[in-house]
N, C-alpha and C positions, 0 to 999 in steps of 0.2 A: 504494500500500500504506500502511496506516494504522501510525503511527508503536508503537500498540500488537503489530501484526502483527511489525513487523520486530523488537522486542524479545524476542520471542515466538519469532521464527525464529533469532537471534544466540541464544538460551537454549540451544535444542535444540541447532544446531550445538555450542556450547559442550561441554555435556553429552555427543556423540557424540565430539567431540577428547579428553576425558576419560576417558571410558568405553576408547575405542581404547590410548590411554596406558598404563590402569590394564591392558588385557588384555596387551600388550605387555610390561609390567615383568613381569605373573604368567603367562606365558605358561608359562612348562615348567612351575609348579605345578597349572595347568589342564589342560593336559595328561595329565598324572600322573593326578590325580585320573578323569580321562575313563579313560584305557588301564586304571587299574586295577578303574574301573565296567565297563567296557566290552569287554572283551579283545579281539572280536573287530574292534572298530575300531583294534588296539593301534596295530600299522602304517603306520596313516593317520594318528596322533597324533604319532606319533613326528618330533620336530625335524629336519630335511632333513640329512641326510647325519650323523644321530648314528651312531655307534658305542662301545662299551665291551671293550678288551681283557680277559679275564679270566684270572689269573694264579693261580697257586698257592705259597704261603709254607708256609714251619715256622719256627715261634717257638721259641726255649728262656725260659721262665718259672719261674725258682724251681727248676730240676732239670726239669721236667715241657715235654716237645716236645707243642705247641702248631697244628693245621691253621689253615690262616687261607686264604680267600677272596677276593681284591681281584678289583675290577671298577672300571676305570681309562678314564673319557673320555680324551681327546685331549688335554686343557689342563686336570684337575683345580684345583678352589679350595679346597685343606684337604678332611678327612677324615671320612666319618660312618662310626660303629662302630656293627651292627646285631650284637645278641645275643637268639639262637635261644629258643624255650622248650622245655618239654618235646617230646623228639622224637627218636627212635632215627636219624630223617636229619640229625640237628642243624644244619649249615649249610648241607647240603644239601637243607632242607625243602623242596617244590617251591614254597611260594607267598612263603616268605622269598627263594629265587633270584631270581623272577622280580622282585621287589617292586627288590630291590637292583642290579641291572640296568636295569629302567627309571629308577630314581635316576641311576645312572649315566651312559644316554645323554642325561640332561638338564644334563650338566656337573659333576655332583658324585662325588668319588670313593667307593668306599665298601669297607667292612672289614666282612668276618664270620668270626668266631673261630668254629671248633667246640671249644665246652666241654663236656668228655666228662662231667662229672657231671650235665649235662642232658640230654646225650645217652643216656646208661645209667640215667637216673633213680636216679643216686645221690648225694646234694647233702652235702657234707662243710666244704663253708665253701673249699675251695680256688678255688667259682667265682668269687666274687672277684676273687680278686688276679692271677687268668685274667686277667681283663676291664682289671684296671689296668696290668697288663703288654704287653696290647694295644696301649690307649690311649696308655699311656706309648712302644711302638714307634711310634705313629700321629705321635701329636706328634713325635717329631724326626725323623721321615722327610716332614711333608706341614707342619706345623706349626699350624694351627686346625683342632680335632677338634669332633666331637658325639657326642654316646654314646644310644642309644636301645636299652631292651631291650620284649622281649615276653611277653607270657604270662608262665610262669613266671618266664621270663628278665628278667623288668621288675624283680623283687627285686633278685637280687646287681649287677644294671648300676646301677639306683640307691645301693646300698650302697659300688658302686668309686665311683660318682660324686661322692657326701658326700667323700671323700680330693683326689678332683683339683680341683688347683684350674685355674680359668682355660680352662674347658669352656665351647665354643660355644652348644652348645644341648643341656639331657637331655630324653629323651621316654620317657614311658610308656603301652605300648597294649596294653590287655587288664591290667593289671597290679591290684597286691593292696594293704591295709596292715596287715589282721589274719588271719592262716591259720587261725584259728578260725570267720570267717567264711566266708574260703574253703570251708574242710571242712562247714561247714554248707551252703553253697547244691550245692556239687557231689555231695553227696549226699543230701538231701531240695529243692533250688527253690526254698528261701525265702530273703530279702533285704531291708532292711531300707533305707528312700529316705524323705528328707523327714519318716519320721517313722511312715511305714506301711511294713505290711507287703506286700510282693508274694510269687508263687510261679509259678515257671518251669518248665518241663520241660525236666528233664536228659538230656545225651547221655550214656548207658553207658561212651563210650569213655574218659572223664572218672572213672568213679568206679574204674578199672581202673587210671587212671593212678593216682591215688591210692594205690590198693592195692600198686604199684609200688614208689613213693614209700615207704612203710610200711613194705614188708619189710624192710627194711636197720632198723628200729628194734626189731627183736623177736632179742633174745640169744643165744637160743637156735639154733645152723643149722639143725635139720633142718623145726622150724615157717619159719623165714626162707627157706631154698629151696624150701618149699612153697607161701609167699605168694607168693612170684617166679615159682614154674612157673602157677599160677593167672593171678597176672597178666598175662606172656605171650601162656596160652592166649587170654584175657581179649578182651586188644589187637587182637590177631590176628582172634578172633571172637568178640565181642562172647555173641552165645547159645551159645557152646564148653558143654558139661556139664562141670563139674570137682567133682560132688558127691563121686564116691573119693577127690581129692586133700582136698578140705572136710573130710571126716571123719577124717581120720590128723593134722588138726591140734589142738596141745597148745592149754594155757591162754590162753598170751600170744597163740598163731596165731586161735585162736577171736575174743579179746580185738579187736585188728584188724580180722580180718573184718564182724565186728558191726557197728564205725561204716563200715565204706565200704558196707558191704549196708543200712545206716539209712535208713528215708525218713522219719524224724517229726522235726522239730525239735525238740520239748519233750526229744528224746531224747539230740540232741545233746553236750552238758556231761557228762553222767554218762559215755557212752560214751568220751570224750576221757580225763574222770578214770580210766578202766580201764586204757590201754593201758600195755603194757609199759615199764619207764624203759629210755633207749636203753642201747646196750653199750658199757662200756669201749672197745672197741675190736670197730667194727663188721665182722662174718664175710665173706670174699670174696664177692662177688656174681659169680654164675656167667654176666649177661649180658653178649655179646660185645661 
């Protein structure tokens, strides 16, 4: 064998001990990533003899009792806090479960708060200090935390994040940093990258949330439990008819409707500039 040959062969092997190494150290990460591509291989991914206890907590935070979610390997390493986003199942969304669980039986412990103001789509600023009150149980019970929120929920997990110090890791997926933008793409598509413009087709069940979200901003109760019954229907079934309910609404109720029923961008801004200013003190909201 030619002395170029056998350098050529020391490379590869080289290159194949390294390769093995590097799979080996990322081995549960690769995994993860396959089972969550993959579902129905989930079982065959899954680490030899993983399992995750799953438990159930109540927090007291601030006066306010707290559901919380732990899914507990065998030998956890510190703690990762996953916050919900928009979602009436809030910690019990099914692809947030299942997500926090395979975390789990890869050795990592993990924490999911149900934050009722996401969960009711009605955001007061308490989610928060939810989430820091979490954390804060997280750290002196496991002592190295991560905090990662989603979706809606990517905002206030970021915002408790800014407060804490000495956080493992923040993550944000699906997350926001201007809700003017937000409000524009999920109700007309467009977005704004690099410098161009692109345009998306919207899921309904998105401008519904929206509209959700909204209610609680118009003063008045009887426009604000109409936006809420609308939206509901909305949820529930996207092509619901709620023109009856549509038409019994006042100024501020009309005002609202307008931009989440909006598909023109140019329209955007003026429609923002209309809505109602919020209320002193926002009207009970009648969802359970």
């Amino acid at each position: 064998m030619s002395a170029r040959r056998r350098w050529v062969g020391w490379i590869a092997v080289a290159i194949c001990v390294l390769a093995a190494a590097l799979m080996a150290r990322h081995a549960a990460a690769l995994s993860l990533a396959l089972s969550l591509a993959w579902p129905a291989a989930e079982r065959w991914l899954a680490p030899l003899g993983a399992s995750a206890a799953h438990e159930e907590l109540v927090l007291e935070v601030s006066g306010r009792r707290l559901s919380v979610d732990l899914y507990q390997p065998a030998a956890p390493g510190g703690a990762l806090v996953l916050v919900h986003g928009l979602s009436p199942s809030g910690r019990r969304q099914p692809d947030l479960a299942r997500l926090a669980r395979l975390i789990a039986e890869r050795g990592q412990l993990v924490v999911v708060p149900h934050i009722e103001g996401l969960a009711r789509f009605r955001l007061s600023g308490a989610e928060v200090e939810d989430i820091r009150g979490v954390v804060d149980y997280a750290r002196r019970r496991w002592g190295s935390v991560g905090l990662a929120g989603f979706s809606f929920g990517a905002g206030p997990a970021l915002l408790a994040a800014a407060d804490i110090p000495d956080l493992r890791v923040v993550g944000s997926f699906g997350g926001y940093a201007d809700l003017r933008h937000v409000v524009s793409f999920v109700t007309t598509g467009v977005h704004r990258w690099d410098g161009r413009q692109h345009i998306e087709r919207q899921e309904p069940y998105n401008r519904w949330k929206l509209l959700a979200l909204l209610a609680a901003s118009v003063g008045r109760e009887p426009d604000g439990v109409r936006l809420e019954a609308i939206a509901t229907r909305r949820l529930a079934n996207p092509a619901d008819d709620t023109e009856a309910l549509e038409a019994r609404l006042d100024v501020e109720g009309r005002a609202v409707l307008a931009l989440v029923m909006n598909e023109r961008a140019e329209a955007v801004e003026t429609l923002l500039a209309a809505l109602p200013s919020p209320p002193a003190e926002p009207w009970s909201a009648s969802r359970p």
